[in-house]
C-alpha positions in Angstrom: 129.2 114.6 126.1 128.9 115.3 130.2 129.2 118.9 131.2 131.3 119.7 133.8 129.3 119.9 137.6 130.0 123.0 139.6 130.1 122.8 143.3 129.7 126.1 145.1 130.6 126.9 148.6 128.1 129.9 149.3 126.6 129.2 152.9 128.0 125.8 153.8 130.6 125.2 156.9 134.2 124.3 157.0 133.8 120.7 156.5 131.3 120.6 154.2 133.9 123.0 151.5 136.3 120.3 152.1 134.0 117.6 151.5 133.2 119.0 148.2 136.4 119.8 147.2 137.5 116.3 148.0 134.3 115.0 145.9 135.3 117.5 143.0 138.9 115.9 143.1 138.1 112.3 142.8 135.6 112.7 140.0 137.7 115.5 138.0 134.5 116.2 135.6 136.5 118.5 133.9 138.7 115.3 132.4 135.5 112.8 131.5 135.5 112.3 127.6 133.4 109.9 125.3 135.5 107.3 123.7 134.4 106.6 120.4 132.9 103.0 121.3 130.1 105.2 122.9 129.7 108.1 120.7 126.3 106.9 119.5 125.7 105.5 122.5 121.7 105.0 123.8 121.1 106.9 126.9 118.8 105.3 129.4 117.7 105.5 132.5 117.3 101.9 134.8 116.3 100.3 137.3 119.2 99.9 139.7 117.9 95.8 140.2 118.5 95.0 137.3 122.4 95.8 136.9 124.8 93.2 137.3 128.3 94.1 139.3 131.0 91.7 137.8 133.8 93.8 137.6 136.8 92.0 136.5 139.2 94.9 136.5 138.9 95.6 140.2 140.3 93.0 141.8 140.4 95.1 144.7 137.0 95.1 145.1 134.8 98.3 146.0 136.4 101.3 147.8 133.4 102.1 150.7 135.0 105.9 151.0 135.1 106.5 147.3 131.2 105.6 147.5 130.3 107.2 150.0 131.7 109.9 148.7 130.2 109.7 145.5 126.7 109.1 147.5 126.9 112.9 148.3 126.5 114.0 144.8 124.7 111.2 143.2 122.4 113.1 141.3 125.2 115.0 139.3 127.1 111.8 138.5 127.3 110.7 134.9 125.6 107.8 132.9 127.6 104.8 133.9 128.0 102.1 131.1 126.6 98.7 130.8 127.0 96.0 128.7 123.3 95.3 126.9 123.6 91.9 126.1 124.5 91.2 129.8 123.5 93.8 131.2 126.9 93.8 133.7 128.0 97.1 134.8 131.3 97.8 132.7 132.6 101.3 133.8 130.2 103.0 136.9 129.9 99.9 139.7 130.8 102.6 142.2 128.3 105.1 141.0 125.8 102.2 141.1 126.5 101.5 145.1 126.4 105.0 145.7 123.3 105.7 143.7 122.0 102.6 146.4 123.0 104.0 149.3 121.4 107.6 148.4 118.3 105.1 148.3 118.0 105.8 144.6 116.3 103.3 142.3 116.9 104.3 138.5 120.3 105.7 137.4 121.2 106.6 133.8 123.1 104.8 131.4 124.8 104.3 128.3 124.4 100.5 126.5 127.3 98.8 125.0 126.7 96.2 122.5 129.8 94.6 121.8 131.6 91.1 122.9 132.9 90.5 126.4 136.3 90.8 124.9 135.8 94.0 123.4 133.4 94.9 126.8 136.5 93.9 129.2 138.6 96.4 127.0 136.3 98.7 127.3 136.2 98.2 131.0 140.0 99.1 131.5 140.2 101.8 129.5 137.3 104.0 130.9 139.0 102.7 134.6 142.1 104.2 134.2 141.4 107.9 133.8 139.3 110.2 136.2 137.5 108.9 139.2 139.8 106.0 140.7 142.2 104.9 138.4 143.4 101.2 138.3 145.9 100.4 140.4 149.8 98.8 139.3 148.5 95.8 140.4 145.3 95.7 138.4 146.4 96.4 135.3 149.0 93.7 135.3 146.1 91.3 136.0 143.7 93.2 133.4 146.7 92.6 130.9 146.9 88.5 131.6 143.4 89.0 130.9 143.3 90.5 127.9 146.0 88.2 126.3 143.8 85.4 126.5 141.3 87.6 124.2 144.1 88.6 122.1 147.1 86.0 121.7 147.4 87.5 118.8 148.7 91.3 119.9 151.7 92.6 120.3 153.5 93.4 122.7 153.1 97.0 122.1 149.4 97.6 121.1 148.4 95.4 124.5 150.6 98.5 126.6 148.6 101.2 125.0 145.6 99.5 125.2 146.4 98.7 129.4 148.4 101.6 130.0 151.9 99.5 131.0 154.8 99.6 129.5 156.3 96.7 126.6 158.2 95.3 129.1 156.0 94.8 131.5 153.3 93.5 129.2 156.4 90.9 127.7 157.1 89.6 130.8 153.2 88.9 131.8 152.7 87.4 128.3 155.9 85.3 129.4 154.4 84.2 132.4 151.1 83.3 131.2 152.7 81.5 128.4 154.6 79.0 131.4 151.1 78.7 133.6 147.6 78.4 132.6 146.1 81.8 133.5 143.2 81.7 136.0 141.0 84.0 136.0 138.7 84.9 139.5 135.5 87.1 138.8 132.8 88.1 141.2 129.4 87.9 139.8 127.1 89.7 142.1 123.6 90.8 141.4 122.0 94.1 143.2 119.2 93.8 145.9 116.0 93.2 144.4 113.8 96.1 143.7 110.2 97.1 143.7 110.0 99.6 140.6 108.4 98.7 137.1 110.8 96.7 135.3 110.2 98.9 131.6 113.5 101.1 130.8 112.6 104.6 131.0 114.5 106.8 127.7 116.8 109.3 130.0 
């Protein structure tokens, strides 16, 4: 679905060629695909104020270079995703705060309509391929999560679905089996904004 941005070099000093080249590496456009969850997908443009950051696969909280970063070509970013019934940023809270700090208002987006189980899911899977990939530490935690979806899963299907391996995912399950898993989220709203409320059809 997104079209791969090209950054040329014509014209521009020293640091600014490495700047890009950095901003090229960390977004990899080349590597963004559409999972099927979003293949029909409604594309829509809105207003930054009305997105909710609660991101419970970063536990790490935002990286301030990677935005910043992303701030210098925030125009050329693709849609990030959003869960409609919630309207909670699911994949694209970094895109948001640099869209902000560029001193944008609207951003475009693509609506998910599912549960929050199947919108956490979601969540880790379009987090752990281009742009800034969840850490070792993150998806162990976004695995405890997501057994207390899916009790039900195996072993097996939770590592493909995570990206960890049996073992690791058996010995989390073991865990959270022996301790009631707690589960920290941060549920932050964006700065209020002046533009019309109305969703604008990107």
């Amino acid at each position: 679905m997104f079209e791969p941005t090209r950054w040329t070099t014509r014209g521009i000093g020293a640091f600014d060629r490495l700047r890009e080249r950095f901003v090229y590496w960390l977004l990899r456009p080349g590597e963004v695909t559409t999972p099927p969850e979003l293949a029909d997908a409604e594309l829509v443009r809105i207003p930054l104020y009305r997105l909710r950051i609660d991101n419970p696969v970063r536990i790490s909280g935002e990286n301030a270079r990677y935005i910043d970063a992303l701030a210098e070509v925030a125009a050329a970013l693709p849609p990030v995703v959003v869960h409609r019934p919630s309207m909670t940023v699911i994949d694209g809270a970094h895109r948001v705060r640099a869209a902000q700090s560029a001193g944008g208002q609207w951003i475009d987006a693509l609506y998910f309509d599912g549960d929050d189980a199947q919108a956490f899911l979601l969540a880790v899977r379009l987090n752990t391929g281009p742009g800034l990939p969840l850490s070792a530490a993150e998806r162990k935690a976004a695995a405890a999560r997501a057994l207390s979806y899916f009790p039900d899963w195996s072993n097996r299907m939770l590592a493909e679905e995570i990206g960890l391996s049996e073992r690791t995912v058996a010995s989390i399950r073991k865990r959270s089996a022996a301790k009631p898993l707690r589960i920290r989220t941060e549920h932050r709203s964006l700065p209020a904004r002046t533009a019309d409320d109305d969703f604008v059809p990107a």
